[in-house]
ZADO-1210 file (C-alpha; in nm, 4 decimals, padded with zeros to 6 digits):
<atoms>
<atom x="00.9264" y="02.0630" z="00.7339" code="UNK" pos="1"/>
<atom x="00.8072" y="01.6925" z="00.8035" code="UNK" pos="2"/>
<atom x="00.8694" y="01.5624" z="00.4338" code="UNK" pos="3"/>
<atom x="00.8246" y="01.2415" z="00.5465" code="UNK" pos="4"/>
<atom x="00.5266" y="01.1912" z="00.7520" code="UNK" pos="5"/>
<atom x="00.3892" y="00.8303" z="00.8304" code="UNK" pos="6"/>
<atom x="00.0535" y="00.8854" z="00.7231" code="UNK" pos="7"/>
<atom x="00.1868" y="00.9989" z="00.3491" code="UNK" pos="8"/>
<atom x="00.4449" y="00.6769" z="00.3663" code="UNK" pos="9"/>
<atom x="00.1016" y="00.4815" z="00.4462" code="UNK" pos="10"/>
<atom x="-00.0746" y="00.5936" z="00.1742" code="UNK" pos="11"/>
<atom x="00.1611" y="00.5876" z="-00.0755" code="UNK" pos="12"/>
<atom x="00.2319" y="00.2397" z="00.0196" code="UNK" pos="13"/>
<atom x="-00.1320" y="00.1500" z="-00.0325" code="UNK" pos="14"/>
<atom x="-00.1337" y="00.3394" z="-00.3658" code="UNK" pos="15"/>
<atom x="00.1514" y="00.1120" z="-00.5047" code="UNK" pos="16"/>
<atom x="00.0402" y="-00.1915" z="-00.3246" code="UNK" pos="17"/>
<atom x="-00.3321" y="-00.1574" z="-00.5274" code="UNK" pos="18"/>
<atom x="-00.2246" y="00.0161" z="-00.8234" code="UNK" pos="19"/>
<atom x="-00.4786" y="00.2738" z="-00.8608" code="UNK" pos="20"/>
<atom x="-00.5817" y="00.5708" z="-00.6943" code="UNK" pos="21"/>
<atom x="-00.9740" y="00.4234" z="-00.6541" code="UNK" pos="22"/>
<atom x="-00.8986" y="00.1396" z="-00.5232" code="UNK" pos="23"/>
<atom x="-00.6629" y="00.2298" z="-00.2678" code="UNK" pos="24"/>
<atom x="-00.8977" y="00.5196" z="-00.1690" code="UNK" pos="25"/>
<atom x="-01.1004" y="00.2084" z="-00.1028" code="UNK" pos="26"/>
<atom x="-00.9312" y="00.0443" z="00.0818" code="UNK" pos="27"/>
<atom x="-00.8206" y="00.3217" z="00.3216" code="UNK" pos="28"/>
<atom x="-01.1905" y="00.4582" z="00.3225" code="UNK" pos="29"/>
<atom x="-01.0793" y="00.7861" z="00.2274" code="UNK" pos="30"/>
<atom x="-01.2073" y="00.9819" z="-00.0542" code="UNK" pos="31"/>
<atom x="-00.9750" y="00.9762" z="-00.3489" code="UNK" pos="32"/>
<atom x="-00.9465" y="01.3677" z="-00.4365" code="UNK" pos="33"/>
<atom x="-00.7558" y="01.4055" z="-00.1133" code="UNK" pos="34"/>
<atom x="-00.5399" y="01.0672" z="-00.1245" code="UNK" pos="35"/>
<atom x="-00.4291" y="01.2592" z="-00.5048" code="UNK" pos="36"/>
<atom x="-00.3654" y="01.5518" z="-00.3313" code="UNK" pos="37"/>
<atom x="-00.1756" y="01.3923" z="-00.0431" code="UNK" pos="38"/>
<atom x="00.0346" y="01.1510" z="-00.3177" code="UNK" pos="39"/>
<atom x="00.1061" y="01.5176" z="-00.4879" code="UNK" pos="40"/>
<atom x="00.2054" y="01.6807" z="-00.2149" code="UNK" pos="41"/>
<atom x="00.4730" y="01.4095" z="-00.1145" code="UNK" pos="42"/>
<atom x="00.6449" y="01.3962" z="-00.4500" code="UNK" pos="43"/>
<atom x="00.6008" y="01.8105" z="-00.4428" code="UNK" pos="44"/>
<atom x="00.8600" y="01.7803" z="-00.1117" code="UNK" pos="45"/>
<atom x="01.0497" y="01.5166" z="-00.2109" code="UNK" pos="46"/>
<atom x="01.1087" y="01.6960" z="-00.6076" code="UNK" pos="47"/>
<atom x="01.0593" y="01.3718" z="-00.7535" code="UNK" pos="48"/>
<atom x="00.7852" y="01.1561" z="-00.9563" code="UNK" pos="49"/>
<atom x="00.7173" y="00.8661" z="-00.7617" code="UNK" pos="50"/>
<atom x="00.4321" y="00.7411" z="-00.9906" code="UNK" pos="51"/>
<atom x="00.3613" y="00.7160" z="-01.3138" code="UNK" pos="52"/>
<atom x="-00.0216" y="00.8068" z="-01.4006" code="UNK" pos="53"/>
<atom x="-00.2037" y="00.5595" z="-01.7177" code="UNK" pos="54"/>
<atom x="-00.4965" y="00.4936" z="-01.7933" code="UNK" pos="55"/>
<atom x="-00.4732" y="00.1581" z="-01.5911" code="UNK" pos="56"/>
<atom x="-00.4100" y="00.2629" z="-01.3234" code="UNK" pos="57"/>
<atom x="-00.0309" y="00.4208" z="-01.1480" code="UNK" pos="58"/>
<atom x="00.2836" y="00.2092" z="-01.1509" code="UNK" pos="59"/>
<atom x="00.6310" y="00.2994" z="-00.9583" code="UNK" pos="60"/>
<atom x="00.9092" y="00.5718" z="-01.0594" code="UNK" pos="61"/>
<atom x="01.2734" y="00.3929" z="-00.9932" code="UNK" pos="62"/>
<atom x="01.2622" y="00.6558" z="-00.7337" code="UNK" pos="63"/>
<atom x="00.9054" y="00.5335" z="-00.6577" code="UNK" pos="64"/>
<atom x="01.0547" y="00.1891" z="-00.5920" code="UNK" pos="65"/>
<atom x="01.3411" y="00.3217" z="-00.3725" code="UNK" pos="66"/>
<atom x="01.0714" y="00.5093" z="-00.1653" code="UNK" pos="67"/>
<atom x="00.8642" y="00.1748" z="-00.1250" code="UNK" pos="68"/>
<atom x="01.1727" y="00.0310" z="-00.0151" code="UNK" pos="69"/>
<atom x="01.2416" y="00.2905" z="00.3174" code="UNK" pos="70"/>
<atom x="00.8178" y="00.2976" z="00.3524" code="UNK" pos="71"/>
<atom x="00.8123" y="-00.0676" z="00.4475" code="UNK" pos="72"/>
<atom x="01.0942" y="-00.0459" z="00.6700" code="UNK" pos="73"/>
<atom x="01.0105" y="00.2620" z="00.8726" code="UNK" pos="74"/>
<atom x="00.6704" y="00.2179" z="00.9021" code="UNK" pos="75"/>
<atom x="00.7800" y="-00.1312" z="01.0498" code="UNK" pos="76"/>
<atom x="00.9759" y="-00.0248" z="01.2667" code="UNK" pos="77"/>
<atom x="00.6744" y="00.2640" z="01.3933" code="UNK" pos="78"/>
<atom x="00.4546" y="-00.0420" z="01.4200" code="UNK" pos="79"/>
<atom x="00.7460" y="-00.1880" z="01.6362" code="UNK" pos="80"/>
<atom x="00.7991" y="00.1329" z="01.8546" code="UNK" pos="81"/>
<atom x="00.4002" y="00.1303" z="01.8965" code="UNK" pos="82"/>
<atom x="00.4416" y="-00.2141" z="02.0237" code="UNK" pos="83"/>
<atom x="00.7318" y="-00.1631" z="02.2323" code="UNK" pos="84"/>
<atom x="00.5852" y="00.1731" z="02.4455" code="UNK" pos="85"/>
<atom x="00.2496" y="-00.0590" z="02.4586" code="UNK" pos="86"/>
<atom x="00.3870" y="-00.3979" z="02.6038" code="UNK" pos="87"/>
<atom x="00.3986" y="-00.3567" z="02.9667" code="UNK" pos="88"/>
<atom x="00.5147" y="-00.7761" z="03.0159" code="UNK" pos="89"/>
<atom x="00.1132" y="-00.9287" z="03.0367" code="UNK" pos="90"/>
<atom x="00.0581" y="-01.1032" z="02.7478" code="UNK" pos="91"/>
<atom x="-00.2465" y="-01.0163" z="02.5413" code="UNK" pos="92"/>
<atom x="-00.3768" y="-00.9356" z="02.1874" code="UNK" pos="93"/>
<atom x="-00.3686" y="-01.1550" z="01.8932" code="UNK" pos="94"/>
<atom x="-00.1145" y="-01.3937" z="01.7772" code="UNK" pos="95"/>
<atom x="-00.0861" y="-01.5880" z="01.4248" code="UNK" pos="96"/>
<atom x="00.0979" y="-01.8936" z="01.4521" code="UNK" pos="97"/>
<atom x="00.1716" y="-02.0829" z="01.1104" code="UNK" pos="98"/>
<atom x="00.1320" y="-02.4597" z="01.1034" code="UNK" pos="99"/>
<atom x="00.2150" y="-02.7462" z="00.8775" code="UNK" pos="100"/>
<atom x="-00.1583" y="-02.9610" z="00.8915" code="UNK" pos="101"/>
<atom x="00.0365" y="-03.2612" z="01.0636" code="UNK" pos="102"/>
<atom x="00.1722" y="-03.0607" z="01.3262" code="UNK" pos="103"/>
<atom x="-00.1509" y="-02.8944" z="01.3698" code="UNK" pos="104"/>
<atom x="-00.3691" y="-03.2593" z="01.4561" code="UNK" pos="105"/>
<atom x="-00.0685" y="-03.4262" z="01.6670" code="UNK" pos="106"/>
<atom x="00.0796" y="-03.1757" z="01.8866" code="UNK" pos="107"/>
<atom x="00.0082" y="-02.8583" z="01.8382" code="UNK" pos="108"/>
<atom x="-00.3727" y="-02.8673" z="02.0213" code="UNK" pos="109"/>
<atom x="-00.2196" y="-02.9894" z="02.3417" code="UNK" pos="110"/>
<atom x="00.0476" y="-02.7115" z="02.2972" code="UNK" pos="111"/>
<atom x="-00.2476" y="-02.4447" z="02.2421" code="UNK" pos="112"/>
<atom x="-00.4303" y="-02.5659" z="02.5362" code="UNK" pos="113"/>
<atom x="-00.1551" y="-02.5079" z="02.7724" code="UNK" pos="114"/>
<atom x="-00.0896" y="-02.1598" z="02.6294" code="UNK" pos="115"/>
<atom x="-00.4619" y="-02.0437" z="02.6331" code="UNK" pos="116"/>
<atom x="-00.5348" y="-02.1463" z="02.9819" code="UNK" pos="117"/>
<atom x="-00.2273" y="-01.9543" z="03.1016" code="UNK" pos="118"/>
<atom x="-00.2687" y="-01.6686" z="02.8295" code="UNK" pos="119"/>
<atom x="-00.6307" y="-01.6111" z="02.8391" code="UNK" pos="120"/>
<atom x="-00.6289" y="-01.2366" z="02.7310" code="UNK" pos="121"/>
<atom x="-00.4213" y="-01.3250" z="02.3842" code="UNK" pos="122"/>
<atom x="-00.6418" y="-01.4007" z="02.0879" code="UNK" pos="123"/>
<atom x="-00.5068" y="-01.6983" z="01.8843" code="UNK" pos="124"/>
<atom x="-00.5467" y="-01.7861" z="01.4946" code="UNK" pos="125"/>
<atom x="-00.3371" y="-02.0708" z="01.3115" code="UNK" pos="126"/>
<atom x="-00.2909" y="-02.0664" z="00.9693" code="UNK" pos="127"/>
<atom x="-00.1860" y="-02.4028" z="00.7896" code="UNK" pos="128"/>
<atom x="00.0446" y="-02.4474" z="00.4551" code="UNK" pos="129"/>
<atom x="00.3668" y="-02.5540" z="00.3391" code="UNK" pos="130"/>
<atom x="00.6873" y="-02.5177" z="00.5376" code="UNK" pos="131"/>
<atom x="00.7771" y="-02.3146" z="00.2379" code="UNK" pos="132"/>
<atom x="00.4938" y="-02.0720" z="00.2975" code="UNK" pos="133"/>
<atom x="00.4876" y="-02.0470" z="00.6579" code="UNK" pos="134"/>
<atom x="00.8655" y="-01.8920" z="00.6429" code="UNK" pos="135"/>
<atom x="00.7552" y="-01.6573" z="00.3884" code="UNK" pos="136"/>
<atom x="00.4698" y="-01.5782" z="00.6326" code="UNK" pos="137"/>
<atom x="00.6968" y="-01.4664" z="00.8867" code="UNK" pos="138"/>
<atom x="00.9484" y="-01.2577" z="00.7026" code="UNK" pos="139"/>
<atom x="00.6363" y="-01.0778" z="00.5121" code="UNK" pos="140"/>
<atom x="00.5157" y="-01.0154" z="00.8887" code="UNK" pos="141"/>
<atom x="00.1644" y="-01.1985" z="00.7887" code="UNK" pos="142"/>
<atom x="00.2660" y="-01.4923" z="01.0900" code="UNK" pos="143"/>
<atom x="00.4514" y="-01.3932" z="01.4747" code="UNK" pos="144"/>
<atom x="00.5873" y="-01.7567" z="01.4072" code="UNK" pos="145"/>
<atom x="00.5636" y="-02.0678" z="01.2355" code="UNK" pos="146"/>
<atom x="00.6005" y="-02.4764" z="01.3020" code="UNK" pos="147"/>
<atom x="00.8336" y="-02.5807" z="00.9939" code="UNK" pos="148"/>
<atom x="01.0099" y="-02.9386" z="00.8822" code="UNK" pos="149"/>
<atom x="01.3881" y="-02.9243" z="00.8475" code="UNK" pos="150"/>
<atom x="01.6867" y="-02.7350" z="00.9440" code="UNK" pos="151"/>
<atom x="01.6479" y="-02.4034" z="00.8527" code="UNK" pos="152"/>
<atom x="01.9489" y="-02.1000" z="00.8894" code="UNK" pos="153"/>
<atom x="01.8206" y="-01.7873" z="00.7584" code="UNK" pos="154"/>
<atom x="02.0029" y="-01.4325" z="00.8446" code="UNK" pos="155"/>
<atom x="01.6455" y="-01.3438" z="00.9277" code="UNK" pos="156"/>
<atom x="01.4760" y="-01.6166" z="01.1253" code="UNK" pos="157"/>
<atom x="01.5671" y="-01.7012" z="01.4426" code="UNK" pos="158"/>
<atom x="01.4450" y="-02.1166" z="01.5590" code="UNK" pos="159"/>
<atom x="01.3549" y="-02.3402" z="01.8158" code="UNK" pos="160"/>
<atom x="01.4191" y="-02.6556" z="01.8050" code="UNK" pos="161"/>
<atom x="01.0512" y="-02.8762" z="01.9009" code="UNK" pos="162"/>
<atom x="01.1155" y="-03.2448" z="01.7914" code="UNK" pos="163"/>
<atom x="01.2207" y="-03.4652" z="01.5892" code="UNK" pos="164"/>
<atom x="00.9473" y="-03.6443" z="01.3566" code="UNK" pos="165"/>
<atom x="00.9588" y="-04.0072" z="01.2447" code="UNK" pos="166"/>
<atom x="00.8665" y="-03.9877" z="00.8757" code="UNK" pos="167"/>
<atom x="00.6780" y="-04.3282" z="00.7108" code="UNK" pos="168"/>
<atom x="00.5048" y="-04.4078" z="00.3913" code="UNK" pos="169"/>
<atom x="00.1682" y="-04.4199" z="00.4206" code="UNK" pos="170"/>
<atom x="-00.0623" y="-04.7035" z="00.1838" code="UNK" pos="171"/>
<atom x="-00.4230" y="-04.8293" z="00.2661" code="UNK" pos="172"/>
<atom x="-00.4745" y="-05.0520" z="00.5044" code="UNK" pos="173"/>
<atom x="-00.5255" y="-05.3757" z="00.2386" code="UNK" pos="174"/>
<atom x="-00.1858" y="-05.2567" z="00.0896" code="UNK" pos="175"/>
<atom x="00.0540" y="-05.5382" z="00.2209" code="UNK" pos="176"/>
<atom x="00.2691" y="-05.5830" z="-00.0775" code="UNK" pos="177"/>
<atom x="00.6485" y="-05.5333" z="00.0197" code="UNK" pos="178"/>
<atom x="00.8189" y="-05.1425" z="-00.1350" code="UNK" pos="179"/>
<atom x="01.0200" y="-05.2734" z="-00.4391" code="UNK" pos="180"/>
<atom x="01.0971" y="-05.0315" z="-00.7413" code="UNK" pos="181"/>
<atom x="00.7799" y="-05.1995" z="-00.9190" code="UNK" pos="182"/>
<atom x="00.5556" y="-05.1625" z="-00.6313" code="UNK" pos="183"/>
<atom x="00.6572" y="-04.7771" z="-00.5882" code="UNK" pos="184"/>
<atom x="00.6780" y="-04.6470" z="-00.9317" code="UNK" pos="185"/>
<atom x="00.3180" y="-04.7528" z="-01.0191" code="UNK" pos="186"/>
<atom x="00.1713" y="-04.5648" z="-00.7384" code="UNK" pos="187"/>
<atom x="00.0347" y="-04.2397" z="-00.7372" code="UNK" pos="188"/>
<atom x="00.1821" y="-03.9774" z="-00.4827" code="UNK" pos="189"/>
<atom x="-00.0433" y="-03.7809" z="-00.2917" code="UNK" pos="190"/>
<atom x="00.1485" y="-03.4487" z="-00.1656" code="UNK" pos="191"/>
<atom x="00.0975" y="-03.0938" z="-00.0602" code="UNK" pos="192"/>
<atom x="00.1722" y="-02.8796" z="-00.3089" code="UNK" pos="193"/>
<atom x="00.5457" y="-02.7404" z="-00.3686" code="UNK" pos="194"/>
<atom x="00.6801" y="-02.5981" z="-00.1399" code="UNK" pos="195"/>
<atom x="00.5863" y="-02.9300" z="00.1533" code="UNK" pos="196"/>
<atom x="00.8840" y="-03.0503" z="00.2886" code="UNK" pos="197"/>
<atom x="00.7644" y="-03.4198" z="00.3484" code="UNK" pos="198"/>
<atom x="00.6880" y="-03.4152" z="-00.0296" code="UNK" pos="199"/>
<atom x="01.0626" y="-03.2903" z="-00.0666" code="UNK" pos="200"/>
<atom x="01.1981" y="-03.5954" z="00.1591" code="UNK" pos="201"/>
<atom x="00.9557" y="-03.8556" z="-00.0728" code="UNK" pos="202"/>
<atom x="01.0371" y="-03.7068" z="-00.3907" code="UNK" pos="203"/>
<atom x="01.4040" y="-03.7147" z="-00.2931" code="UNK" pos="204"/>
<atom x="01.3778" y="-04.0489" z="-00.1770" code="UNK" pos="205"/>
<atom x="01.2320" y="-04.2135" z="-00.4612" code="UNK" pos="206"/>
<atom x="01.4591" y="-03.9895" z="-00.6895" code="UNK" pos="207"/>
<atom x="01.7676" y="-04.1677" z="-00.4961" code="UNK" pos="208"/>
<atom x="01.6326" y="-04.4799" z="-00.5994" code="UNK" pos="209"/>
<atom x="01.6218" y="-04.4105" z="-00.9485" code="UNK" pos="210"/>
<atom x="01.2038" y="-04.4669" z="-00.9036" code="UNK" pos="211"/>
<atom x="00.9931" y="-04.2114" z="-01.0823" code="UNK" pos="212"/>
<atom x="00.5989" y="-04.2061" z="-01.0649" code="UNK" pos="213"/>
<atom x="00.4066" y="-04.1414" z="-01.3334" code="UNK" pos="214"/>
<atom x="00.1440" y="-03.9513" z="-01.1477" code="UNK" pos="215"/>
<atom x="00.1619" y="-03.6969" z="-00.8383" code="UNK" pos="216"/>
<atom x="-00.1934" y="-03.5302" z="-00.7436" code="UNK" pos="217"/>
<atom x="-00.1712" y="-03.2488" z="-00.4817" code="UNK" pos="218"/>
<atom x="-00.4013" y="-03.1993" z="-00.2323" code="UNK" pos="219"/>
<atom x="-00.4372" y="-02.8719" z="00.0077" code="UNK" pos="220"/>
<atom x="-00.6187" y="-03.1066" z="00.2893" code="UNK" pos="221"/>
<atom x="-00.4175" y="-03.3711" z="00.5217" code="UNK" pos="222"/>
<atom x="-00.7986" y="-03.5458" z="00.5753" code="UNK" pos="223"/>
<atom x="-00.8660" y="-03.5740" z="00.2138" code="UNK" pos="224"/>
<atom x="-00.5050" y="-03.6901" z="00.1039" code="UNK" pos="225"/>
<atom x="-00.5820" y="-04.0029" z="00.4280" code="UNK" pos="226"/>
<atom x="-00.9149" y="-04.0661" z="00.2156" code="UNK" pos="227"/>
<atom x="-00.7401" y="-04.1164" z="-00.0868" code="UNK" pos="228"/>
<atom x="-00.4980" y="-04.3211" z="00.0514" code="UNK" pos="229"/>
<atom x="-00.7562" y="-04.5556" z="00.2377" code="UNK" pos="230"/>
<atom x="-00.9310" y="-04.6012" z="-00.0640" code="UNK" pos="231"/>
<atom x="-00.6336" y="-04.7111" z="-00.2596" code="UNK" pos="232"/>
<atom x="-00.5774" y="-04.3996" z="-00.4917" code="UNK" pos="233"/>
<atom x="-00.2016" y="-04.3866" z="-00.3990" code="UNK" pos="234"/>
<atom x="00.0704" y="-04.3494" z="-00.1455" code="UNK" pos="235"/>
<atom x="00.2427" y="-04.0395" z="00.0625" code="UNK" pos="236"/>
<atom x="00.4863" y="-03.9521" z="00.3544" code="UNK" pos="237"/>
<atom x="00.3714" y="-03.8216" z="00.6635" code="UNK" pos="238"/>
<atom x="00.5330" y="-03.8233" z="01.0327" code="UNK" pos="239"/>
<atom x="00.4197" y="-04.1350" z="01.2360" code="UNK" pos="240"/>
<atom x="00.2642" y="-03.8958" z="01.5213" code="UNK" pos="241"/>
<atom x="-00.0056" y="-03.7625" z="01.2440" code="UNK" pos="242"/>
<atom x="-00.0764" y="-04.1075" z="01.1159" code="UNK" pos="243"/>
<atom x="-00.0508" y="-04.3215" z="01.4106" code="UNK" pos="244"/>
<atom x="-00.4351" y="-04.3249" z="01.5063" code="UNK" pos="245"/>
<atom x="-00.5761" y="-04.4103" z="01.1329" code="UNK" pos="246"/>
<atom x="-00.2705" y="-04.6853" z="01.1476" code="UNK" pos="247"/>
<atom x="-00.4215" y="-04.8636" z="01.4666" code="UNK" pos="248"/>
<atom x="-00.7891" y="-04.7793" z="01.3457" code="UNK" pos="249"/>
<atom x="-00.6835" y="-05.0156" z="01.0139" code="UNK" pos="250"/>
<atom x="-00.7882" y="-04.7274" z="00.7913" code="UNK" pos="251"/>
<atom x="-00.4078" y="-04.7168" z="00.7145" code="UNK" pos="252"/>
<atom x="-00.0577" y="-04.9125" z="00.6546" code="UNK" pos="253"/>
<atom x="00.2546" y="-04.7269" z="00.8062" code="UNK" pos="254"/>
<atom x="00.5753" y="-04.8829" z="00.6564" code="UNK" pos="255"/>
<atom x="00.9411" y="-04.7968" z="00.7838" code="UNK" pos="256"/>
<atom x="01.1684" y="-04.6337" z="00.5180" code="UNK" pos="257"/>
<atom x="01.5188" y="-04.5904" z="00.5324" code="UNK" pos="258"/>
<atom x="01.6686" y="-04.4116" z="00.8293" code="UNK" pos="259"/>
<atom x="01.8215" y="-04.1317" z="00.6547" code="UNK" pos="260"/>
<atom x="01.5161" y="-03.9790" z="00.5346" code="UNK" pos="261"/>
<atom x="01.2631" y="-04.0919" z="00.7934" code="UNK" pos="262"/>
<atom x="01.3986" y="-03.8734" z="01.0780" code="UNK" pos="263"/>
<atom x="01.3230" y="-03.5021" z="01.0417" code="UNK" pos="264"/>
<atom x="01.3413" y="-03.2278" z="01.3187" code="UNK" pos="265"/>
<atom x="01.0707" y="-02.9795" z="01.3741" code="UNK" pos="266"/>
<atom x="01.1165" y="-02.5944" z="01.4417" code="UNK" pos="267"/>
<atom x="00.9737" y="-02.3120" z="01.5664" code="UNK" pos="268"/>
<atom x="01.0717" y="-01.9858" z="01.3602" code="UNK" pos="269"/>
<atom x="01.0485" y="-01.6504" z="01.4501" code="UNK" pos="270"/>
<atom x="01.1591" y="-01.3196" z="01.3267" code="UNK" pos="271"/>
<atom x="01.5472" y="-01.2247" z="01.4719" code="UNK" pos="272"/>
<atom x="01.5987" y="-00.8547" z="01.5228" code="UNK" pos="273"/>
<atom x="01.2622" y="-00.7403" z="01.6604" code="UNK" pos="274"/>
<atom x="01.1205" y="-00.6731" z="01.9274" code="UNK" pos="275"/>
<atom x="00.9425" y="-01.0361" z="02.0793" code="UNK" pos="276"/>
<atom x="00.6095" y="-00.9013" z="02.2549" code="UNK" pos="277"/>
<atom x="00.5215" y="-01.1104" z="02.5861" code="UNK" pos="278"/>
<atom x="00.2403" y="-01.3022" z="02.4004" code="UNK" pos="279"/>
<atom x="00.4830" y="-01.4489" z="02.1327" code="UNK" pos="280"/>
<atom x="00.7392" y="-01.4730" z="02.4366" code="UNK" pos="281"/>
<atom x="00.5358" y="-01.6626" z="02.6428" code="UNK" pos="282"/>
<atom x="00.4414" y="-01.9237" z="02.3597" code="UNK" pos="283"/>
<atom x="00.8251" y="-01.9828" z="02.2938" code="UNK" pos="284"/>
<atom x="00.8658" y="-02.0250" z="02.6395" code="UNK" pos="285"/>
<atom x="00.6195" y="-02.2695" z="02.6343" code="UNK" pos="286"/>
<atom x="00.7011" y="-02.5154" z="02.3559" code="UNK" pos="287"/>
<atom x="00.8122" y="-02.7809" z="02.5548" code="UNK" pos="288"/>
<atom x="00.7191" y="-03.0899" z="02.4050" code="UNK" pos="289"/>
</atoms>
């Protein structure tokens, strides 16, 4: 008897990931009478409950959770067998890549370039955020990889080192007033949310030097966060390579900060005991900046 079918561990999966019956019917585009049935059947061979049934909707048996737990991982690893029996070493389908915004407007288009015009048949998408994000991206299997700021050892990750990155602080361009305590505590920081690691290094930084601003605003666009700054709403910390050309366009003041938190390496992460399909192979192999 095949208790344990993928198609049942799909649906179930579904059914606890949307928390009702309708709306993972939905979702799969299958009617709900038979998704019930199918849900039924599974906890019929199994001999356990794996759902609890309200009027809200279903939530997960104990056992329920330990099912969800083995669903994930063996219906990764059949989406990992599929892909393994289905590579045959030419690189093609899609690939996500994860990018922090100031990798994705200094190096990172030259890098794509390179790839597409000697990886035509893969499909690219790149999704920006925090470093933070990006790595969750990967382990959750939403990214094949991500660009991230800092060293990073993780049991699950596996990295490549790209570059290092000069970090300065960034002020408009008619800010010439030298960085003493005074000067820096009565700006505004404009950041990425939580979670950015060049927010981390500033933050850290200013922390260090016993200088605490009275006002951080966050920002979810690298171009707006520049506009800001131009027009004299505050100060950040970005790597020299993103700001360079609003520096010599005199939209822009770059200013040196100490050498222990300016220099910070950038790496590629990917996930470590899986298989590595030729697309995401080939664009490891060619980060070579």
């Amino acid at each position: 008897m095949n208790i344990l079918d993928l198609q049942s561990l799909r649906f179930f999966r579904t059914v606890a990931s949307e928390g009702s019956f309708s709306k993972a019917a939905h979702k799969l585009n299958y009617a709900q009478s038979n998704l019930s049935t199918k849900i039924l059947q599974l906890e019929r061979e199994l001999q356990v409950t794996l759902l609890y049934r309200h009027s809200h909707g279903v939530s997960l048996t104990p056992k329920g959770e330990l099912l969800l737990t083995y669903a994930d991982e063996l219906l990764r690893l059949a989406d990992e067998t599929s892909r393994v029996i289905a590579d045959d070493g030419t690189a093609k389908g899609a690939l996500t890549i994860g990018s922090m915004e100031s990798t994705a407007i200094s190096f990172l288009p030259q890098l794509l370039s390179s790839y597409h015009r000697d990886n035509p048949n893969v499909s690219i998408t790149v999704k920006t955020g925090t470093t933070e994000a990006a790595i969750r991206g990967v382990l959750e299997h939403t990214l094949d990889g991500a660009f991230v700021a800092g060293n990073l050892n993780h049991p699950d990750l596996e990295t490549r080192f790209v570059k290092n990155e000069h970090l300065m602080l960034v002020t408009s361009s008619v800010d010439s007033l030298p960085l003493t305590p005074e000067y820096l505590s009565g700006e505004s920081l404009l950041v990425f949310p939580q979670g950015c690691s060049y927010r981390r290094i500033l933050e850290q930084w200013l922390k260090d030097q016993n200088i605490f601003s009275e006002n951080v605003m966050e920002f979810d666009s690298l171009g707006a966060i520049i506009a800001s700054i131009s027009a004299g709403l505050g100060i950040s910390l970005f790597p020299e390579s993103a700001v360079r050309a609003y520096a010599s366009g005199g939209i822009l003041t770059c200013h040196e900060i100490p050498p222990e938190y300016a220099l910070v390496p950038i790496v590629f992460v990917y996930r470590k005991h899986e298989f590595i399909e030729s697309s995401l192979q080939n664009f490891i192999d060619s980060i070579q900046i």
